[in-house]
C-alpha positions as CSV (number, residue, x, y, z in Angstrom):
1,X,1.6,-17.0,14.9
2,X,1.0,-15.9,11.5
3,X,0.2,-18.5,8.8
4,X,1.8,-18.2,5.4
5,X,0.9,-20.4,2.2
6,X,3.8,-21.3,-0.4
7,X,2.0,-21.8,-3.4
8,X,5.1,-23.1,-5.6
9,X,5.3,-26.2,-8.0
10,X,9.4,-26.6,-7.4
11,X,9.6,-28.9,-4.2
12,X,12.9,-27.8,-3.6
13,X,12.7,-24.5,-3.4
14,X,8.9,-24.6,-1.6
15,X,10.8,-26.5,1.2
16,X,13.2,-23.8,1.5
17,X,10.9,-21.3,1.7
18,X,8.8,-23.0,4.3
19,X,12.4,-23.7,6.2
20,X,12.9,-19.8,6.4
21,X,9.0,-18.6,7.1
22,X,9.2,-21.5,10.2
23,X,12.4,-19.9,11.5
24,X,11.2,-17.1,10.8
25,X,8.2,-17.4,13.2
26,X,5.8,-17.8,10.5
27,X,3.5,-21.5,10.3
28,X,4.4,-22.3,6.8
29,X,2.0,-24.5,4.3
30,X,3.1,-25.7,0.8
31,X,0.9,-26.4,-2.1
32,X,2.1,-27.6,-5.4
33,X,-1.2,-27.2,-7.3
34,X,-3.3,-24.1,-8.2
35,X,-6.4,-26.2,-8.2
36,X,-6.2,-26.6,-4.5
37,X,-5.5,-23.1,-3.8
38,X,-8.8,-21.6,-3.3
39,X,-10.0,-24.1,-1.2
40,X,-7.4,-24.3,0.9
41,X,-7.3,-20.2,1.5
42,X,-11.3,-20.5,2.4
43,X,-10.7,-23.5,4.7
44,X,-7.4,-22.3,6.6
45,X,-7.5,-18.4,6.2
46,X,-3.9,-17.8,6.0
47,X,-2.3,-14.4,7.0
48,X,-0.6,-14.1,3.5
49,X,-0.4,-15.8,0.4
50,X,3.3,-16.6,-1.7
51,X,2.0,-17.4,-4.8
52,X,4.2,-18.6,-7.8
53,X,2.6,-17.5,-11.4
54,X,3.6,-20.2,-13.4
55,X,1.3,-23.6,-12.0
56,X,0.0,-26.4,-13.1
57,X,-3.9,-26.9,-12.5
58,X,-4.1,-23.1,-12.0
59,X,-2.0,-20.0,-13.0
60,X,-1.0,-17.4,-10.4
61,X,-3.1,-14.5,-11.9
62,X,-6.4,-16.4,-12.3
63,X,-5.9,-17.2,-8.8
64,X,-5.1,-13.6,-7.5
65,X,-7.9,-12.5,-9.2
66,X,-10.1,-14.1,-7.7
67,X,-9.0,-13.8,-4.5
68,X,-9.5,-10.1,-5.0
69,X,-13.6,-10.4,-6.2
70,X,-14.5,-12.6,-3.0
71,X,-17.4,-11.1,-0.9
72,X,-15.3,-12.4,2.7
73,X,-12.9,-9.1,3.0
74,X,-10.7,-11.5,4.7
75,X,-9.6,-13.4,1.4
76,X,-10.2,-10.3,-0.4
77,X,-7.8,-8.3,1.6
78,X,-5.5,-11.3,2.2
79,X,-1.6,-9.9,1.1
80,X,0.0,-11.6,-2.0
81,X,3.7,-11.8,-3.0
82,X,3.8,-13.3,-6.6
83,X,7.2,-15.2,-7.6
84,X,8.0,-15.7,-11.1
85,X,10.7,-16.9,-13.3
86,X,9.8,-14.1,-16.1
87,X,11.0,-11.3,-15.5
88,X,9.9,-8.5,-18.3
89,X,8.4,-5.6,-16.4
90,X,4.8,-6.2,-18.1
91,X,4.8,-9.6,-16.1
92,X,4.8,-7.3,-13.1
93,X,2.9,-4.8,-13.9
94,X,0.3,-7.5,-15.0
95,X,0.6,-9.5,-11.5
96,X,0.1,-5.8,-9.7
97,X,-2.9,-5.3,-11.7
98,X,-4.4,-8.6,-10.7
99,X,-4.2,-7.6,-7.3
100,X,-0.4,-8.4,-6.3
101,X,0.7,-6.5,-3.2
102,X,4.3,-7.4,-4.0
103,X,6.7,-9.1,-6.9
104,X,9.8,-10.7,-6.7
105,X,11.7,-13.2,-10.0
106,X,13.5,-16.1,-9.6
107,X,16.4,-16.8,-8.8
108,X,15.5,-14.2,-5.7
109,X,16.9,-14.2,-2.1
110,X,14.7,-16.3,0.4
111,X,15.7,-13.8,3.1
112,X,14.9,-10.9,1.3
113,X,11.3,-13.1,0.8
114,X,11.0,-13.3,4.2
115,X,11.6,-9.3,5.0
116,X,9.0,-8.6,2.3
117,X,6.6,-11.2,4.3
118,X,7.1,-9.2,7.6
119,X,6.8,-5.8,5.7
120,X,3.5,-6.8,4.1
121,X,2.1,-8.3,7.6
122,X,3.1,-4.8,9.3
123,X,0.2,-2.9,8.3
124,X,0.9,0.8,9.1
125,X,-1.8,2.3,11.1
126,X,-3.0,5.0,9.9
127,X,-6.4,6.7,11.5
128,X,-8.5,8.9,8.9
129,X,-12.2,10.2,9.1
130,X,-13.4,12.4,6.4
131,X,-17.2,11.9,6.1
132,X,-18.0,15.1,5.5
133,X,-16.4,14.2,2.1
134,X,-17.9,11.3,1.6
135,X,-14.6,9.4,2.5
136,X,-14.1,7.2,5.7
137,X,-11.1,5.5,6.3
138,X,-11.8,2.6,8.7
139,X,-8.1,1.3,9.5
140,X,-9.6,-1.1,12.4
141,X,-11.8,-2.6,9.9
142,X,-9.4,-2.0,7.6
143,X,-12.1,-1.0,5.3
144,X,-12.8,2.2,3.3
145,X,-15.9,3.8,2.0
146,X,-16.9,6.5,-0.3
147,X,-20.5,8.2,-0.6
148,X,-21.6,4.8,1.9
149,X,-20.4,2.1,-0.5
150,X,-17.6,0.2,0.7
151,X,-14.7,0.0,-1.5
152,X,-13.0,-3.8,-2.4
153,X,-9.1,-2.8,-2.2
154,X,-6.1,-4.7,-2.2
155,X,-3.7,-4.2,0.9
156,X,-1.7,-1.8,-1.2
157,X,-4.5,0.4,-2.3
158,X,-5.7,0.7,0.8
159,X,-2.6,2.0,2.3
160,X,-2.4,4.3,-0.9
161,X,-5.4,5.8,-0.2
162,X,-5.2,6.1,3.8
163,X,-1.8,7.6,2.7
164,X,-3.2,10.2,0.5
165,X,-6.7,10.8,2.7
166,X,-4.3,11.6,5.9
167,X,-3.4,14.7,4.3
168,X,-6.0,15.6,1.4
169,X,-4.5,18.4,-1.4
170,X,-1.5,17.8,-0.6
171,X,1.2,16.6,-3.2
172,X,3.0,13.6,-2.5
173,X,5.9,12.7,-4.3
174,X,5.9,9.1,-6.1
175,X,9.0,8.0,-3.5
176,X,7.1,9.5,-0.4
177,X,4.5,7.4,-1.4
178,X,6.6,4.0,-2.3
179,X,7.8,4.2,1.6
180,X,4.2,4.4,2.7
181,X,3.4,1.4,0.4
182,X,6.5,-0.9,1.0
183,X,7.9,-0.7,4.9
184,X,11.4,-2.2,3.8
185,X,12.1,0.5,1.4
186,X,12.7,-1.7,-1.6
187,X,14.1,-0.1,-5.0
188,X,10.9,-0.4,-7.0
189,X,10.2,1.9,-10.5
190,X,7.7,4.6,-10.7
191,X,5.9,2.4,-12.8
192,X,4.8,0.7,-9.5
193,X,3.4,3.5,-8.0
194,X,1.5,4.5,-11.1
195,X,-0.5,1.2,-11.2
196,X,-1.4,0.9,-8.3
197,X,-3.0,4.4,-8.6
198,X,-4.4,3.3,-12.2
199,X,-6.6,0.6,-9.9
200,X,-7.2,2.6,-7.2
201,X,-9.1,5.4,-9.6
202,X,-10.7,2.9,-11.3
203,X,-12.6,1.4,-8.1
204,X,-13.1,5.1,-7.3
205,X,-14.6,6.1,-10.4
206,X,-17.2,3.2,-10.7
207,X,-18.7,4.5,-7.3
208,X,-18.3,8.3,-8.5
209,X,-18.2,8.8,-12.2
210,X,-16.3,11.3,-13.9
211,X,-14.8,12.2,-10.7
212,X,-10.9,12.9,-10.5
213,X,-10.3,12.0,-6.8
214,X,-6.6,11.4,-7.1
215,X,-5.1,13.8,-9.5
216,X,-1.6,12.9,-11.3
217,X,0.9,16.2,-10.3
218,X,2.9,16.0,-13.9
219,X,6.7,15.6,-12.9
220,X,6.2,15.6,-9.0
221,X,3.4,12.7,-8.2
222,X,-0.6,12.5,-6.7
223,X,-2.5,14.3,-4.2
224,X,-6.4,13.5,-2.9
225,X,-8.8,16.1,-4.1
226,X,-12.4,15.4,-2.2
227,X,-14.0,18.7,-2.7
């Protein structure tokens, strides 16, 4: 049974959540304070990670990132859904950035929370060996590597790039690419894509310098180039 932590200050709307993730199938766990978050995560390794930006103790971004510099892959990797009651699209732009594999804003459906919970614990499998690139794609370990140095990705980026590496040169529209990243085929912006891309390079870049690996199509969307 997968175990999912609420990390939300409302009581009311934590129990809730925990009422739909048990019926659900899901062990649910409630916290109310971001203080006890990290040491909870490294002491009960959940499966995924509801996290609400807005806590006392401990903010939701701190937290992610964090999460996302931790030398277990485990926690590194673990899937977050961030919940907010702000809704500007920087606010979600800034929680993807931090390492957010998802976003939803309050008031929000707890059903549709729950579909986005199964979606982000159905990891596509996706098998990929390039070495002669300098790319490997480990989707048992769920890992990847370039030029030997193993890469720290989010979930998200790492199904970006298994995504990209399965077929390299070719162009992949941004919405081919959104149903690779998001199983339930939500209505997310482009925007979404784009950062996610904007991290992924960035991690690329500080093991090759210079180096272009996912090129930006202008008016279509990315492709891998590895030679």
């Amino acid at each position: 049974m997968n175990k999912v932590l609420v990390v939300e200050d409302e009581p009311k709307l934590a129990s809730l959540v925990a009422d739909y993730l048990k019926a659900g199938g899901y062990e649910a766990h409630c916290i109310e304070n971001g203080l006890e978050v990290i040491p909870w995560v490294k002491a009960n390794a959940p499966d995924l990670l509801v996290l609400d930006l807005m806590l006392p103790g401990r903010g939701g971004l701190e937290i992610c990132r964090e999460l996302r510099t931790m030398n277990d892959a485990s926690l590194r990797d673990l899937p977050v859904i961030m919940v907010t009651a702000r809704v500007e699209e920087v606010d979600r732009l800034i929680g993807l950035e931090a390492g957010a594999d998802d976003y939803l804003c309050k008031p929000f459906s707890v059903r549709e929370l729950v579909a986005r919970v199964k979606a982000l614990l159905r990891r596509p499998r996706i098998p990929v060996s390039l070495k002669e690139t300098g790319l490997v794609v480990d989707e048992a370990a769920h890992e990847v590597a370039l030029d030997g140095k193993k890469l720290d990705l989010t979930p998200v980026e790492f199904r970006l790039i298994a995504a990209l590496a399965a077929a390299p040169g070719r162009v992949f529209p941004r919405e081919k690419l959104l149903e690779k990243l998001y199983a339930d085929h939500r209505v997310v912006t482009d925007r979404t894509v784009d950062a996610h891309v904007k991290n992924l390079r960035r991690k690329l870049e500080e093991i090759r310098p210079g180096a272009d690996l996912v090129r930006s199509i202008y008016g279509v969307g990315y492709k891998l180039e590895l030679s």
